[in-house]
C-alpha positions as YAML, in Angstrom:
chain: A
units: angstrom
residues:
- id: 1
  name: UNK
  ca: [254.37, 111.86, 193.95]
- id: 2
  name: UNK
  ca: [250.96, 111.93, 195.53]
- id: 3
  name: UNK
  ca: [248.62, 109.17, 194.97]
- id: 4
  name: UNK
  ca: [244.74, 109.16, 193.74]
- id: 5
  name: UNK
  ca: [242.78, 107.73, 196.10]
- id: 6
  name: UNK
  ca: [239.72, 108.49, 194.65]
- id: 7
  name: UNK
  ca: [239.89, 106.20, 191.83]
- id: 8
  name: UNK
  ca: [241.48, 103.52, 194.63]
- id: 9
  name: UNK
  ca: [238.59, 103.96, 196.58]
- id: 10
  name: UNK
  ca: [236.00, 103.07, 194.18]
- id: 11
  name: UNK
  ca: [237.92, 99.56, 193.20]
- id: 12
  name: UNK
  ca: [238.57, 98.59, 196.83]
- id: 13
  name: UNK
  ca: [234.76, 99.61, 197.44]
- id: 14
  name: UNK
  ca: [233.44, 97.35, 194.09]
- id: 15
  name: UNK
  ca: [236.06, 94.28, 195.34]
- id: 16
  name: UNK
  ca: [234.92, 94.55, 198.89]
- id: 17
  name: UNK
  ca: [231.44, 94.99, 197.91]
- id: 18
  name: UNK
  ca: [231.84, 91.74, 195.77]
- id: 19
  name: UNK
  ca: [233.45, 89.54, 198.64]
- id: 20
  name: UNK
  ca: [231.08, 90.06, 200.90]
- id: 21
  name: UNK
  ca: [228.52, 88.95, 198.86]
- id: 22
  name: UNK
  ca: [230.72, 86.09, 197.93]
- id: 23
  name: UNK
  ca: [230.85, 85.03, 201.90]
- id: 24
  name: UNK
  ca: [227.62, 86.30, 203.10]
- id: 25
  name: UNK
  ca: [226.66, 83.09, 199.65]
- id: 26
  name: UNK
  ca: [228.99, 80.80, 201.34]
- id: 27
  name: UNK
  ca: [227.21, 80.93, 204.67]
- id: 28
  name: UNK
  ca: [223.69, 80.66, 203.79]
- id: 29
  name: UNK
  ca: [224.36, 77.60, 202.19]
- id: 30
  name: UNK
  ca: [224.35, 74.00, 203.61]
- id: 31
  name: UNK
  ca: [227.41, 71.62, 202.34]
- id: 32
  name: UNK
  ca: [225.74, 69.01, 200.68]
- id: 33
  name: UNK
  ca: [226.48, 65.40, 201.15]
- id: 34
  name: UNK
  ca: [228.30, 62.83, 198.62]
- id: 35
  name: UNK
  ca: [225.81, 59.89, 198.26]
- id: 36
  name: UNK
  ca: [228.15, 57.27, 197.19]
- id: 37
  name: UNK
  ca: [225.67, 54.16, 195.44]
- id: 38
  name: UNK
  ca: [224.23, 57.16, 193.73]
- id: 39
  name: UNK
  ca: [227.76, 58.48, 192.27]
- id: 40
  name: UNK
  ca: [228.27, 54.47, 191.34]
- id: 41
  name: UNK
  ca: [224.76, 55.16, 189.38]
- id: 42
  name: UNK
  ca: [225.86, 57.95, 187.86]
- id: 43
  name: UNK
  ca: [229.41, 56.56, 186.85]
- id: 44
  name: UNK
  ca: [227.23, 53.40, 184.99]
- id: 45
  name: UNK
  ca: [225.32, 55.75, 182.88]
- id: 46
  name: UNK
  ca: [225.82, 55.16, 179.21]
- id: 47
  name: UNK
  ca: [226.95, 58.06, 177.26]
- id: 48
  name: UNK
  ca: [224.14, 60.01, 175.02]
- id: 49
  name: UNK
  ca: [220.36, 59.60, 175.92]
- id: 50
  name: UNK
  ca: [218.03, 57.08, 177.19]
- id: 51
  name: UNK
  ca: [214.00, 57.58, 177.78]
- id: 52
  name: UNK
  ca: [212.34, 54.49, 179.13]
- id: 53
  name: UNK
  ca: [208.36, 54.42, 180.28]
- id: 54
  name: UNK
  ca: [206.79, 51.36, 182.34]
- id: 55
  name: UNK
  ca: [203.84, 51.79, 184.46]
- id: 56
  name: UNK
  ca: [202.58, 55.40, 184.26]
- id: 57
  name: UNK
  ca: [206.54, 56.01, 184.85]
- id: 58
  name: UNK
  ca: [209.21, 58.06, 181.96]
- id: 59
  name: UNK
  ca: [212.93, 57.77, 183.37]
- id: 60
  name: UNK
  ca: [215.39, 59.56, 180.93]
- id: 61
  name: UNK
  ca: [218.71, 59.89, 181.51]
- id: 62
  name: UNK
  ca: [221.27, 61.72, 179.68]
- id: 63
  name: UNK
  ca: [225.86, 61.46, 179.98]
- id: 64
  name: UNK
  ca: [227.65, 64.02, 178.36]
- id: 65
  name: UNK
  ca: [231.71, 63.42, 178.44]
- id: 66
  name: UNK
  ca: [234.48, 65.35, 176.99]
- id: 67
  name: UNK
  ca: [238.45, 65.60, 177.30]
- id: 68
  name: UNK
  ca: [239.72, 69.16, 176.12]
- id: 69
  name: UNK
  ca: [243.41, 69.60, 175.59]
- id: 70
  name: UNK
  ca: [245.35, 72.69, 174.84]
- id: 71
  name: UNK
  ca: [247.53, 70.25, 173.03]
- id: 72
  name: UNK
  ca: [248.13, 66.75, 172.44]
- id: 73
  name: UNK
  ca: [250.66, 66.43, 174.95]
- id: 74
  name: UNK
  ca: [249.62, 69.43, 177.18]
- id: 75
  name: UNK
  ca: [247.28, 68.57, 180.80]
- id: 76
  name: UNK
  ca: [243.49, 69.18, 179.72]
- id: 77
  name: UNK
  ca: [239.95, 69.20, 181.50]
- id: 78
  name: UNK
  ca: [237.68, 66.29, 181.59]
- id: 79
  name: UNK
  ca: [234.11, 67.76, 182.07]
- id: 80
  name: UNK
  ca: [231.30, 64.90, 182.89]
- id: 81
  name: UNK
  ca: [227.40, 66.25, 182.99]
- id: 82
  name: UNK
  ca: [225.13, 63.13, 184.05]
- id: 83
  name: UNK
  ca: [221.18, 64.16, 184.46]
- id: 84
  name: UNK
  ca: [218.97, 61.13, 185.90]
- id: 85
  name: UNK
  ca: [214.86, 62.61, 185.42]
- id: 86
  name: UNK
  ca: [212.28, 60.55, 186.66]
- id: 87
  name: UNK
  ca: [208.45, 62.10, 185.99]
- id: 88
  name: UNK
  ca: [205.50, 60.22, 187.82]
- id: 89
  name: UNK
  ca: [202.15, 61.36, 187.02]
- id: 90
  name: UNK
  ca: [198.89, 60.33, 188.63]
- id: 91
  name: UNK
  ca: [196.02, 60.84, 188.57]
- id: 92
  name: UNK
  ca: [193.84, 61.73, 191.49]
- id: 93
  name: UNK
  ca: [190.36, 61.10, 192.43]
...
């Protein structure tokens, strides 16, 4: 029984096409670097939302953390989103 290779073409083409973009991504960018006082920061956050201003300054920062489970017994994700925003504005003569 002969096989298509036309149709097997066109997939190997799309999934090759699709790794190398997927390397030629993970060599033009740098590996970043773990800043550990900063990850302590980050850990200290209180869940929800804060906005604070002092002297021409408005720091908000904002912890978002959830546990999914498939079920109650069953391993689950625990996704933790911290944003730290600091916004200085002055004015210039």
């Amino acid at each position: 029984m002969p096989i298509a290779l036309p149709p097997l073409a066109g997939v190997a083409l799309k999934y090759g096409t699709i790794a190398l973009a997927g390397y030629a991504l993970a060599r033009a960018t740098s590996h970043g670097r773990l800043d550990q006082p900063l990850e302590d920061i980050m850990d200290a956050t209180p869940e929800g939302a804060t906005l604070r201003t002092a002297d021409g300054q408005t720091s908000a920062t904002f912890r978002w953390r959830r546990i999914f489970r498939l079920n109650s017994t069953g391993r689950g994700v625990e996704i933790d989103a911290t944003a730290l925003t600091r916004l200085k504005v002055k004015r210039l003569a």
